[in-house]
N, C-alpha and C positions, 0 to 999 in steps of 0.2 A: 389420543393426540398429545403429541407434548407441546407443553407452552415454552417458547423461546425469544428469548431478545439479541440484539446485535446491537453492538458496542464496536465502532472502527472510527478513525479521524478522518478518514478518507471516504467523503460523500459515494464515490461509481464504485468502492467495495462492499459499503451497506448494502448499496443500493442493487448490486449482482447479487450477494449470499442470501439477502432477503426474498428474491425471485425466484432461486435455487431453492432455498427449503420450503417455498410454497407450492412450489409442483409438483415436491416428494411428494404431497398428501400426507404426510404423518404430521406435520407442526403445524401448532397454533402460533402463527407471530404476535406475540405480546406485546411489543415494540422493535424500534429501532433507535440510535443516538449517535451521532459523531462526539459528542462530551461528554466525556466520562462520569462530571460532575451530575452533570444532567439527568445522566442513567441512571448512578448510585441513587438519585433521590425518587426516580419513579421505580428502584426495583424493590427499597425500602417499603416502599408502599404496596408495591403489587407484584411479588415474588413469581416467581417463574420457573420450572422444574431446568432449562439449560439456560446457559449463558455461553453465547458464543462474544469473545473479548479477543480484542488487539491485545497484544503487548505494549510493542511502543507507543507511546500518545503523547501529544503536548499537554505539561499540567498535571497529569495524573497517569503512569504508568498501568498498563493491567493487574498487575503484579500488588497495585498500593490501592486500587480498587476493590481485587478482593477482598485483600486483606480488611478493610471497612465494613465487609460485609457479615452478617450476622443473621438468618442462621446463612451459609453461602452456600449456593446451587453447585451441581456439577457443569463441569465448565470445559467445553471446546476453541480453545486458544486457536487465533486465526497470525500467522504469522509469518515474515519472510527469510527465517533463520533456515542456517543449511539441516538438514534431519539427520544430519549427524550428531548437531547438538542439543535436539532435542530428543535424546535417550532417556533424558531425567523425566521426562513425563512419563513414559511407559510403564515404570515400576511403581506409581502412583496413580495407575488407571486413570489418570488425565488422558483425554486426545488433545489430538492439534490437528490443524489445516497448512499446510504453505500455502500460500498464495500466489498467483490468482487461483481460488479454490475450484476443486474439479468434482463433476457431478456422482462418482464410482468414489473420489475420498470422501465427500458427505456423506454416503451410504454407509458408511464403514463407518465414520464418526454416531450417525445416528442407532447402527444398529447395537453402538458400543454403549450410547447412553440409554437406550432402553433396557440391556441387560442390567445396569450400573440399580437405573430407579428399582429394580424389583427382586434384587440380589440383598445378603445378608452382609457383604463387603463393608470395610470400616469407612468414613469418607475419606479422602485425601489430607495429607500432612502437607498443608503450603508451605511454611518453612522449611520443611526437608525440599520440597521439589524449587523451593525460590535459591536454596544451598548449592545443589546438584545442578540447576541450571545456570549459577555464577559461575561455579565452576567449569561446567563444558565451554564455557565460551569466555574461558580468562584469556586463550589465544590474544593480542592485540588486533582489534578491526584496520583495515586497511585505511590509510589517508586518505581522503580526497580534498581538493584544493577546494574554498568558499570564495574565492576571488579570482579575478581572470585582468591582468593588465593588458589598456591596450595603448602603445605608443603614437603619438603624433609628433615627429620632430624631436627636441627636445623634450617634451612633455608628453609625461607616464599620466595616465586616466586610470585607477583602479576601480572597478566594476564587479559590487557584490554580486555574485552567480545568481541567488533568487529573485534576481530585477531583470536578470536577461532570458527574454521571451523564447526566444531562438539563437540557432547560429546559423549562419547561412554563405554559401563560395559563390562571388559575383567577379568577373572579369581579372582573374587568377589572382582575388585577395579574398581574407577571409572578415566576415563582420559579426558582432555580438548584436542583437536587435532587442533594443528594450522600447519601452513606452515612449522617451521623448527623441530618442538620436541612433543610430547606428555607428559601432563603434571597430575600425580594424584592428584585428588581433592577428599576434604573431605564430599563429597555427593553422593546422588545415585541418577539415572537416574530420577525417579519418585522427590526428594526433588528439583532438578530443573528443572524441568517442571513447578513444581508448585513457584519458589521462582523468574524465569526469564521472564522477558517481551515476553507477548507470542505472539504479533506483529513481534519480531525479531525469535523467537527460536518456531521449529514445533515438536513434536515427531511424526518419521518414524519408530519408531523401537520399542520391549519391551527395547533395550540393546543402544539404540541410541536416540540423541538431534541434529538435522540439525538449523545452525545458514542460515537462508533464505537467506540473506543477501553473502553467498557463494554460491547458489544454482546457476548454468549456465545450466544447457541441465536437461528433463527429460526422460525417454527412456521407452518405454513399455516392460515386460518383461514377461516370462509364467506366468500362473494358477491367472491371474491378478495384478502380483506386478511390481511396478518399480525399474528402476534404476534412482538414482539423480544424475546427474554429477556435479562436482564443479568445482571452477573458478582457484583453483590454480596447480599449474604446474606439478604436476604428475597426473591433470586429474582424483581424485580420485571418485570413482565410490561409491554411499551407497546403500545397501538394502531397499526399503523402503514396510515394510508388507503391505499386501493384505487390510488389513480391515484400514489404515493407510493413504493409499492413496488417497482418495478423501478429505480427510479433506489439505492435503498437496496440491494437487489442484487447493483445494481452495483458499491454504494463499497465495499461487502464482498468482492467477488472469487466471489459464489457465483449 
């Protein structure tokens, strides 16, 4: 069996890959961690033959994770980069996962670190593959706006985007929905879809924008659709269409 830990910030992608490699039958899960911090301190203690790691994290990159590590496992990078930029792993017998991770790439991943533990192979050079991987992806990343203005009259309300629950098209206006107000903004469902990072923001609706990042419960409902539940205090419930659903899902890891 190999002993494995999961290392992600993102609670429903733990909480999938950790389900995924317990019904391979071949892993021990050792643990799990959204904190990198947290991790580094129980893997110091109770080492583990894989480490499957996020790259990006709040606080402590993958990459600066490792590097702390001493002696350091071999390591299955879980990550949303295109795989075209992650060429530089390949020649360092590192794998990787894109995500949301699929049950035929795990297999490939695991069949890869069992050759790794019992092979005469040198371990990995991280700074060469941390070099090779600045470099595939010195490209500049695309912008996306952190704020979304909405006018009243005279008066502009700017509206940090991680406060806004939803977007939603009610009576041919469109409105930002956060915790305390609804706010009209001067777009239609469809121009942010297309102008908002669509890692943060899924479309569940023709008339709806669910910001992921509020998503807490998902609920099976008739004739195939669900219900999203969110995180804040009146428990608000969204529709999410039939043909909508599996792509939503997916951005959730479930």
């Amino acid at each position: 069996m190999i002993r494995a830990f999961v290392v992600d910030d993102e609670p429903l992608a733990v909480k999938r890959l950790a389900r995924l490699l317990e019904e391979t039958g071949r892993v021990e899960l050792a643990g799990t961690s959204t904190d990198p911090v947290d991790a580094l301190a129980a893997l110091m203690e109770h080492p583990v033959d894989v480490l499957f790691l996020d790259i990006q994290m709040p606080g402590m990159t993958g990459f600066e994770m490792l590097d702390m590590m001493d002696p350091q496992p071999l390591v299955v990078f879980t990550t949303a980069f295109d795989q075209y930029a992650l060429q530089a792993f390949e020649v360092n017998s590192i794998d990787y996962l894109l995500k949301p991770v699929e049950e035929r790439h795990l297999a490939r991943a695991l069949d890869k670190m069992e050759r790794l533990r019992t092979s005469a192979e040198p371990p990995p050079e991280w700074k060469k593959v941390m070099a090779q991987l600045a470099g595939a992806l010195r490209q500049p990343p695309e912008e996306y706006p952190e704020r979304i203005a909405s006018r009243l009259g005279d008066r502009i309300h700017i509206l940090d985007l991680p406060n806004v629950m939803y977007f939603f098209a009610q009576d041919k206006l469109t409105y930002a929905a956060t915790e305390g107000k609804n706010y009209v903004v001067d777009h239609t469902i469809s121009d942010l879809e297309s102008k908002l990072d669509p890692r943060r923001f899924c479309r569940i609706h023709r008339s709806s924008l669910l910001n992921l990042q509020w998503a807490k419960e998902v609920d099976a409902w008739f004739g195939g659709r669900f219900l999203v539940r969110l995180k804040d205090a009146k428990k608000t419930e969204l529709q999410v269409a039939r043909e909508r659903a599996a792509e939503l899902k997916k951005r959730l890891g479930i």
